[in-house]
C-alpha positions in Angstrom: -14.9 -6.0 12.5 -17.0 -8.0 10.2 -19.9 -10.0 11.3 -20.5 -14.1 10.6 -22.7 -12.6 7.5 -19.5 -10.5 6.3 -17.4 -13.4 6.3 -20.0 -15.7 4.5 -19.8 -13.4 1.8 -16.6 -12.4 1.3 -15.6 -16.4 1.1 -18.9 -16.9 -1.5 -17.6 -14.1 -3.2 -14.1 -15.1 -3.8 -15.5 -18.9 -4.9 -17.4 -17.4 -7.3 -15.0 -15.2 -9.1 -16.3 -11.2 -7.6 -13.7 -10.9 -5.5 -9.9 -12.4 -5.7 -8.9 -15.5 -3.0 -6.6 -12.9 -0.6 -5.9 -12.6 2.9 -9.1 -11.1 3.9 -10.7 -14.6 2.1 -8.4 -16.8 3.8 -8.9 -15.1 7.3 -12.6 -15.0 6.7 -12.2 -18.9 5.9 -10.1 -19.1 9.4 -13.2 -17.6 11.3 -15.9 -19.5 9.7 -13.8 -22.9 10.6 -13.8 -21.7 14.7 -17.2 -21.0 14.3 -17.8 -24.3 12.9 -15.4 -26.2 15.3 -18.0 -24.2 18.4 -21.1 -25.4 16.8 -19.7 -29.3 16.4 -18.6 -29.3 19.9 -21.9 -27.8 21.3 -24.1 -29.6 19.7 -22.7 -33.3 18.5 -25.4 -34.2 16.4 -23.7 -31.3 13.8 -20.1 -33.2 14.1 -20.1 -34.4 10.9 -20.9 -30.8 8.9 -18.3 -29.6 6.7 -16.9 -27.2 4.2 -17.9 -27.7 0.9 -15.2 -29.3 -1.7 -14.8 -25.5 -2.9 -13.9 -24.1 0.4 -11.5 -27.0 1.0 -9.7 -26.6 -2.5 -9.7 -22.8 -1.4 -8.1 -24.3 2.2 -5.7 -26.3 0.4 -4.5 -22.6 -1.9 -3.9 -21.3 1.0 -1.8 -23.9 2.1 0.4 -24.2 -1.0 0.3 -20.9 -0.8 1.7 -20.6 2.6 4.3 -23.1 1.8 5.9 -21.5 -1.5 
């Protein structure tokens, strides 16, 4: 099991280069974006954080990904 930290990591590590964009990245990604979803709904003045354009190119990989 890997804690909020873990994840943080492992996606800033794959965006800059020290470890490849795999699974364990894109599931990582997955957690971070519930996460985020609980914190926007709990407390509305955060609605309008985001994932940075590097995380969302990352988002969209997956999705090409996913569809090839």
């Amino acid at each position: 099991m890997h804690t909020d930290m873990n994840h943080f990591e492992i996606v800033s590590q794959s965006l800059t280069g020290l470890r490849p964009a795999d699974e364990q990245t894109f599931d990582s990604i997955n957690f971070l974006a519930d996460s985020l979803q609980t914190v926007r709904k709990t407390h509305p003045r955060l609605a309008g954080v985001e994932f940075s354009p590097q995380v969302k190119a990352l988002i969209e990989q997956e999705s090409l990904l996913a569809i090839s």
